[in-house]
DSSP file (Angstrom, degrees, kcal/mol; ACC not computed):
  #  RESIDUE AA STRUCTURE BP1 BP2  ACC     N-H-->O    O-->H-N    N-H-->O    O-->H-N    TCO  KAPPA ALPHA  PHI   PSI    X-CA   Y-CA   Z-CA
    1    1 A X              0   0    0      0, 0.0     2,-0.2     0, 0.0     0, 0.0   0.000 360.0 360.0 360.0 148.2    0.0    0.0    0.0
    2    2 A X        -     0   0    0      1,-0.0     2,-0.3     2,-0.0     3,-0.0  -0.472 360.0-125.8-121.3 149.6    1.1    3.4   -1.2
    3    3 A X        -     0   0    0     -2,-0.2     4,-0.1     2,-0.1    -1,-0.0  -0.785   2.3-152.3 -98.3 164.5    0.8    6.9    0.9
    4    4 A X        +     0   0    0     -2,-0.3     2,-0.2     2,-0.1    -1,-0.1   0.411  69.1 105.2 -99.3 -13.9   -0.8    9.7   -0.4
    5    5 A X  S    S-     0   0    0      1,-0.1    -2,-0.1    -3,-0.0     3,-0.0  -0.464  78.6-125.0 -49.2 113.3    1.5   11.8    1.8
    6    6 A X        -     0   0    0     -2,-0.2     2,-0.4     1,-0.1    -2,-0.1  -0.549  48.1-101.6 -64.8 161.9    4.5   13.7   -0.3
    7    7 A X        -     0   0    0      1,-0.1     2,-0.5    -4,-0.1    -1,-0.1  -0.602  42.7-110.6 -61.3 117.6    7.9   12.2    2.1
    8    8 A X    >   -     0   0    0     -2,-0.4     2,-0.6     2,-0.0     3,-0.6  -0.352  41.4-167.4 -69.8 139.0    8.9   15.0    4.3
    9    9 A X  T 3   +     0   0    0     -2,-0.5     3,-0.1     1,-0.2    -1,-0.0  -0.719  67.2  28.2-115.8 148.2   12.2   16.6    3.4
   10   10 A X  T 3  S+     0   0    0     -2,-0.6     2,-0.5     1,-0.2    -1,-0.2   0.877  95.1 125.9  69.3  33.4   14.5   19.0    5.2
   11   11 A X    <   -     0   0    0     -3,-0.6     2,-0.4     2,-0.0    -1,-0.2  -0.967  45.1-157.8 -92.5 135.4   12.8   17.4    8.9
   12   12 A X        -     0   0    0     -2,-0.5     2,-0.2    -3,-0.1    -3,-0.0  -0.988   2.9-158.1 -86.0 146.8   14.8   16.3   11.2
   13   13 A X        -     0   0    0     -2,-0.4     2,-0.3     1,-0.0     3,-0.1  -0.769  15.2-145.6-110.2 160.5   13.3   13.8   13.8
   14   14 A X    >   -     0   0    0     -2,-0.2     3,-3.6     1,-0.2    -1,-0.0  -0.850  17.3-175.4-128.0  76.4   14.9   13.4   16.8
   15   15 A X  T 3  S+     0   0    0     -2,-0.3    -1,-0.2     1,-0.3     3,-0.1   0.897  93.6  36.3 -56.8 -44.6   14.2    9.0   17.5
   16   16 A X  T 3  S-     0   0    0      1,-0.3    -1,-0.3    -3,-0.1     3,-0.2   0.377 121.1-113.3 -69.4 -11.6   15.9    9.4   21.2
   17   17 A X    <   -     0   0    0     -3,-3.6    -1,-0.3     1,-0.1     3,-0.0  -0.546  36.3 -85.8  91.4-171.5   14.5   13.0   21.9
   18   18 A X  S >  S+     0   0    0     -2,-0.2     3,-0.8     1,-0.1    -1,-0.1   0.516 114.5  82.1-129.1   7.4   17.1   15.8   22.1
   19   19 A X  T 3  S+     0   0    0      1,-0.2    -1,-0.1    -3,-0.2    -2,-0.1   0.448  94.3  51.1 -65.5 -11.1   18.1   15.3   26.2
   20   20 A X  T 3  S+     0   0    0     -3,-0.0     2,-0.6    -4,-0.0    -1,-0.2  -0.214  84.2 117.0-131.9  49.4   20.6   12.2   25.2
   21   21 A X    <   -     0   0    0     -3,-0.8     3,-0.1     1,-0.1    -3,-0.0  -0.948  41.6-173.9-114.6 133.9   22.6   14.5   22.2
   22   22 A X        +     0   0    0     -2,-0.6     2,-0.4     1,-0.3    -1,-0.1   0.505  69.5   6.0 -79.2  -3.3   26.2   14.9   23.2
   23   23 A X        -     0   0    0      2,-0.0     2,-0.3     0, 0.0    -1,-0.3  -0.796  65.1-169.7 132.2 127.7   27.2   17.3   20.4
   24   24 A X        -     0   0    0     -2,-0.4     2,-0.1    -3,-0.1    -3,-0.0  -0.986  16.5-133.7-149.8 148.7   25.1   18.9   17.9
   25   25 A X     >  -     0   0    0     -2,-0.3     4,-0.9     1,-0.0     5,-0.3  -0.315  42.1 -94.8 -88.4 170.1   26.2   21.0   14.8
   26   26 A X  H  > S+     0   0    0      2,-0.2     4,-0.6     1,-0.2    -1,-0.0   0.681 121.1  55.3 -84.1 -18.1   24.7   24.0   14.1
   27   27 A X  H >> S+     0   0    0      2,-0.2     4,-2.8     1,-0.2     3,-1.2   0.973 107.9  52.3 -47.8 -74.6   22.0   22.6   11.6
   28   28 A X  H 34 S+     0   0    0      2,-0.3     4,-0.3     1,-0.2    -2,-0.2   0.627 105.9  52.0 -27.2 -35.6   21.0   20.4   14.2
   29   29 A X  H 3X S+     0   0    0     -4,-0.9     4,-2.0     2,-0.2    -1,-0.2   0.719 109.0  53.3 -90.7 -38.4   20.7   23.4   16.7
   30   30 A X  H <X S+     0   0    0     -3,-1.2     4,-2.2    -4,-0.6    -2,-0.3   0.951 106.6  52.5 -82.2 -67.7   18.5   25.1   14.1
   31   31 A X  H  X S+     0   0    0     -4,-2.8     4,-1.0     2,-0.2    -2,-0.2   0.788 107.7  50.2 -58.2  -8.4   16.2   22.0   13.9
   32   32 A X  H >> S+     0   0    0     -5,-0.3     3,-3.3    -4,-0.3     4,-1.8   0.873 109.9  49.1 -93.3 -59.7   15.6   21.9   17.4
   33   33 A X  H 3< S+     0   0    0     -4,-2.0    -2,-0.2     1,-0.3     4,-0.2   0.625 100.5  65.0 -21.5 -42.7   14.8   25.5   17.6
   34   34 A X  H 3< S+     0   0    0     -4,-2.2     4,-0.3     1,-0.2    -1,-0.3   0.772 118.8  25.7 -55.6 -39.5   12.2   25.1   14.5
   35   35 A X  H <X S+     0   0    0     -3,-3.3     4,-2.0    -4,-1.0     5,-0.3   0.571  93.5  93.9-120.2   1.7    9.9   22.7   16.9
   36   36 A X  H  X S+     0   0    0     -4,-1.8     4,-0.9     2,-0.2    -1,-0.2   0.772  91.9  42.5 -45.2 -18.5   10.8   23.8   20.3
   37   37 A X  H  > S+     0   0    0      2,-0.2     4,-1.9    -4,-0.2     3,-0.2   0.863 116.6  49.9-101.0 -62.0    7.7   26.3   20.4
   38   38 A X  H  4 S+     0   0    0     -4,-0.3    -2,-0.2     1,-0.2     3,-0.2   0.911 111.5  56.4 -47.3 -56.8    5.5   23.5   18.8
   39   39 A X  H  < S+     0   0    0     -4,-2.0    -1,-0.2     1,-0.3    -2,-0.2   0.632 108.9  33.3   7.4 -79.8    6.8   21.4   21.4
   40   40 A X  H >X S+     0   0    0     -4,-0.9     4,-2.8    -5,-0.3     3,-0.9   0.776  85.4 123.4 -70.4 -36.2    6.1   22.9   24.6
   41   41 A X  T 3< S-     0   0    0     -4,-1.9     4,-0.1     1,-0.3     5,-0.0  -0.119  86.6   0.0 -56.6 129.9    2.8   24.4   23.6
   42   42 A X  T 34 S+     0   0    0      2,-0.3    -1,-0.3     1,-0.1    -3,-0.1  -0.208 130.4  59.4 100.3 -48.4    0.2   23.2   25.7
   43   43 A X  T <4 S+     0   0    0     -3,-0.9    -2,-0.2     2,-0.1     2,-0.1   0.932 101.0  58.8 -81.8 -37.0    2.3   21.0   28.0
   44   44 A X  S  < S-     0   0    0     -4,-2.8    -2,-0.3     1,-0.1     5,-0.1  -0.318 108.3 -87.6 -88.0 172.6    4.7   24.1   29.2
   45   45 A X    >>  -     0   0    0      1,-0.1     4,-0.8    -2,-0.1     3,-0.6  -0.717  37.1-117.8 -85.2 143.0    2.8   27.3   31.1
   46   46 A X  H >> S+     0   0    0      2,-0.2     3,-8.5     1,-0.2     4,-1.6   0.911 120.6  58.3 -38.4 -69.1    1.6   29.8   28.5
   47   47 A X  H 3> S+     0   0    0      1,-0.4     4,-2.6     2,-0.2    -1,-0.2   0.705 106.1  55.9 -61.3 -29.0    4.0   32.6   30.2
   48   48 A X  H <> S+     0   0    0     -3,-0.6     4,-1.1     2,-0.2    -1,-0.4   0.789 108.4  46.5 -65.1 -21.3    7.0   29.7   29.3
   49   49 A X  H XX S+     0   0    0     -3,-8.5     4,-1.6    -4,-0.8     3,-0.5   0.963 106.6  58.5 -74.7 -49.1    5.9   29.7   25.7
   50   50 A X  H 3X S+     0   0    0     -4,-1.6     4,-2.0     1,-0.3    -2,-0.2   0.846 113.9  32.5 -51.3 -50.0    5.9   33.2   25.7
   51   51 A X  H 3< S+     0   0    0     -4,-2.6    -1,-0.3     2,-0.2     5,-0.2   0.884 111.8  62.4 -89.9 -17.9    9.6   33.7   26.8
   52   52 A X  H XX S+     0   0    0     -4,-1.1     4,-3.0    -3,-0.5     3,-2.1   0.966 108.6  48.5 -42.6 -64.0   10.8   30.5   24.9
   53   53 A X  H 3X S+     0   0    0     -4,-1.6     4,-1.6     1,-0.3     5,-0.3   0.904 111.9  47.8 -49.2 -51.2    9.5   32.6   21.8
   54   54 A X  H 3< S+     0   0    0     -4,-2.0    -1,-0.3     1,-0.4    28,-0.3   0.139 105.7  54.6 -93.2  18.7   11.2   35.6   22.6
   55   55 A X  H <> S+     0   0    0     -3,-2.1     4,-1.1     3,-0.1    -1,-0.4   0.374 112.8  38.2-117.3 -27.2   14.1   34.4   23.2
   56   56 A X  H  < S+     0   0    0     -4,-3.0    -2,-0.2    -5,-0.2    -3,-0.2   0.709 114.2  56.5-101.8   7.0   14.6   32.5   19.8
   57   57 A X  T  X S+     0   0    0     -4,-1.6     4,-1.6    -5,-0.3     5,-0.4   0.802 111.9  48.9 -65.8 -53.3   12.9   35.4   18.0
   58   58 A X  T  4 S+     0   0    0     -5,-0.3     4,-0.3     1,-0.2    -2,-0.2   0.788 107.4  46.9 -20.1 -60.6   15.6   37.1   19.7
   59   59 A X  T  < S+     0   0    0     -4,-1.1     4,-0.3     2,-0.2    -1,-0.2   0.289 112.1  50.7-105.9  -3.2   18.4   35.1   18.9
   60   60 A X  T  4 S+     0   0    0     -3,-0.3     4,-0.5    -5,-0.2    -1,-0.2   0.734 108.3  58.3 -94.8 -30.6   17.3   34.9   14.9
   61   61 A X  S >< S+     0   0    0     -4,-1.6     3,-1.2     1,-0.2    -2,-0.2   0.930 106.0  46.7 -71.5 -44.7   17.1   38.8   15.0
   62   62 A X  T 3  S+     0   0    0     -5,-0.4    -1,-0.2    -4,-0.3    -3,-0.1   0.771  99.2  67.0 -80.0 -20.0   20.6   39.2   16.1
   63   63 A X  T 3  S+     0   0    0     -4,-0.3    -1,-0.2     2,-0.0    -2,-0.2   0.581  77.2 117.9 -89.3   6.4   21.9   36.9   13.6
   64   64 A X  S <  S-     0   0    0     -3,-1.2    -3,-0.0    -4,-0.5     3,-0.0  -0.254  71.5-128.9 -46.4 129.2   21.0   39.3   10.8
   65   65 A X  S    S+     0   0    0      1,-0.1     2,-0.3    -2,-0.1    -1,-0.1   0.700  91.4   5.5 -64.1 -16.8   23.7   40.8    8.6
   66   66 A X  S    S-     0   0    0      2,-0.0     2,-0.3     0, 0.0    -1,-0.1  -0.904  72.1-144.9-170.4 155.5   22.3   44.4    9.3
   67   67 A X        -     0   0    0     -2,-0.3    -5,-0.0    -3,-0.0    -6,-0.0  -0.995   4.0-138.6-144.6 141.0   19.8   45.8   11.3
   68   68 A X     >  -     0   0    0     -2,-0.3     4,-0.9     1,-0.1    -2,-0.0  -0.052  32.0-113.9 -82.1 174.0   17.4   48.5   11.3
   69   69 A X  H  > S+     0   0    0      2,-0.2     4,-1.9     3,-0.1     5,-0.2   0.846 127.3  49.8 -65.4 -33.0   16.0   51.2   13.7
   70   70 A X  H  4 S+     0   0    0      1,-0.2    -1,-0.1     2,-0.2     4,-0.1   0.723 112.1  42.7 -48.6 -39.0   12.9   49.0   13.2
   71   71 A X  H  > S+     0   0    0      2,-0.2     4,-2.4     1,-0.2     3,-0.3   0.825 108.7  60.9 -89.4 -28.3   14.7   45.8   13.9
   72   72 A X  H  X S+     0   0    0     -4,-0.9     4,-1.5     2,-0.2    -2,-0.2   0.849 107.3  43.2 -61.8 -38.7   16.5   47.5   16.9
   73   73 A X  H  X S+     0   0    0     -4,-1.9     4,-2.0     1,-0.2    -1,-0.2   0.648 108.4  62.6 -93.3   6.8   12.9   48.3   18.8
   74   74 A X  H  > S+     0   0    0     -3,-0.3     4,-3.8     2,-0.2     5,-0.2   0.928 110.4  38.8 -65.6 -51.7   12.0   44.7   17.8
   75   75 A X  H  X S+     0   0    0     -4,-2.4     4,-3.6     1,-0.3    -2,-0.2   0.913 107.5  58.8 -59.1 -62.3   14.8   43.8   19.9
   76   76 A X  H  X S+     0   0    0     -4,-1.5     4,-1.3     2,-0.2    -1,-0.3   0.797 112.4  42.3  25.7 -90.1   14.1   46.3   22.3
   77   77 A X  H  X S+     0   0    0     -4,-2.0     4,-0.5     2,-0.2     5,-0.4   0.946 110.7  53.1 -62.9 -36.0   10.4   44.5   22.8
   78   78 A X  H >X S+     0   0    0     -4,-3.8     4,-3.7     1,-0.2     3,-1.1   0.956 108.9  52.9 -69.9 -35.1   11.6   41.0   22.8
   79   79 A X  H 3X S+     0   0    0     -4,-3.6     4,-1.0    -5,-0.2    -1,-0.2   0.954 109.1  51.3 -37.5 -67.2   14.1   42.2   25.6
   80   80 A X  H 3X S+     0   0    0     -4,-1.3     4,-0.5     2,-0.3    -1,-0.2   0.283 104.7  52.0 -54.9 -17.5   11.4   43.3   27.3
   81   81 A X  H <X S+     0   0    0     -3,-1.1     4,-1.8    -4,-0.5    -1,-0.2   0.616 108.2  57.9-110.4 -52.4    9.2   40.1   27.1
   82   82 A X  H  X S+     0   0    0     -4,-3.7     4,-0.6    -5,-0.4    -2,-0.3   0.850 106.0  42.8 -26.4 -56.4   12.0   38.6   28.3
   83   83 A X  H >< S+     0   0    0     -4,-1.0     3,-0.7     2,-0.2     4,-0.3   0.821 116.5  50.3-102.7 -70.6   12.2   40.7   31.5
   84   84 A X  H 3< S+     0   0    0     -4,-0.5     4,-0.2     1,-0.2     3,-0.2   0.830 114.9  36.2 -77.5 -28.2    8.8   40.5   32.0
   85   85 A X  H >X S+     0   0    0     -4,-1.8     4,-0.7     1,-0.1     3,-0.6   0.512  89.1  96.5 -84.3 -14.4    8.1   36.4   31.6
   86   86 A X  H <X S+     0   0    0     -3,-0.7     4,-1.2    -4,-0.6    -1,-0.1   0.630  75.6  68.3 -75.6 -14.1   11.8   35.1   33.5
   87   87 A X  H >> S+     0   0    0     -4,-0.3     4,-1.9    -3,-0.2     3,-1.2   0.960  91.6  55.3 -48.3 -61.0    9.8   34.8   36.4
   88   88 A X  H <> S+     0   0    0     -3,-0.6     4,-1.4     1,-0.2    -2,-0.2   0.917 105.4  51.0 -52.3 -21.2    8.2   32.1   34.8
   89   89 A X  H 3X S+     0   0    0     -4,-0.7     4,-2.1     2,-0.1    -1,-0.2   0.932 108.8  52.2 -70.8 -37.2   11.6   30.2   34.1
   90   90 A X  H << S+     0   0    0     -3,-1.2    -2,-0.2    -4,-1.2    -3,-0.2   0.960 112.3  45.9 -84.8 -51.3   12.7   30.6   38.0
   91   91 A X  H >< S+     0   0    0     -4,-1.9     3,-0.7     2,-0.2    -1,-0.2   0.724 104.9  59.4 -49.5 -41.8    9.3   29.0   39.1
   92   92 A X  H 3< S+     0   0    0     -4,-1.4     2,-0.3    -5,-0.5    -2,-0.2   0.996 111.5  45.9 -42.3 -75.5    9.5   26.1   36.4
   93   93 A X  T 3<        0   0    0     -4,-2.1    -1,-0.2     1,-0.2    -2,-0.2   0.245 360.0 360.0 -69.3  10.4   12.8   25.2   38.2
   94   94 A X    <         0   0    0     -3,-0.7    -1,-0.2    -2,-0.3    -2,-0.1   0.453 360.0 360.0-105.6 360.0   11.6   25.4   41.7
């Protein structure tokens, strides 16, 4: 029997999870970032999706070859969403 599904390409699955990788290349790093937000949603507390986002929104923003005044008060908010959600990180771990 045949799928009707096209294969997915450019995924990576993680068979072991991503808690037992000793070393990961920077691709790799990039695919866990892509489902980390799918991931947690629903299972983690909103206000942890919330700073999860804004911290790899963050971290994609910074890795821009140039940046605007525009992209500078992007930064700016997501700092700021930061700031305001790390509570929720310190509570997770307690």
């Amino acid at each position: 029997m045949y799928s009707v599904l096209q294969p997915t390409i450019g995924f990576h699955y993680f068979n072991e999870g991503v808690s037992n990788l000793k070393q990961v290349t920077g691709r790799t790093q990039q695919d866990i970032q892509r489902t980390l937000v799918a991931a947690i949603t629903g299972s983690a507390p909103p206000g942890m999706v919330i700073v999860i986002h804004s911290l790899l929104d963050f971290c994609y923003l910074v890795e821009a070859p140039e940046l605007n005044d525009n992209d500078c008060d992007a930064l700016l908010s997501l700092l700021q969403t930061l700031h305001d959600y790390k509570l929720c990180i310190i509570k997770a771990g307690s």
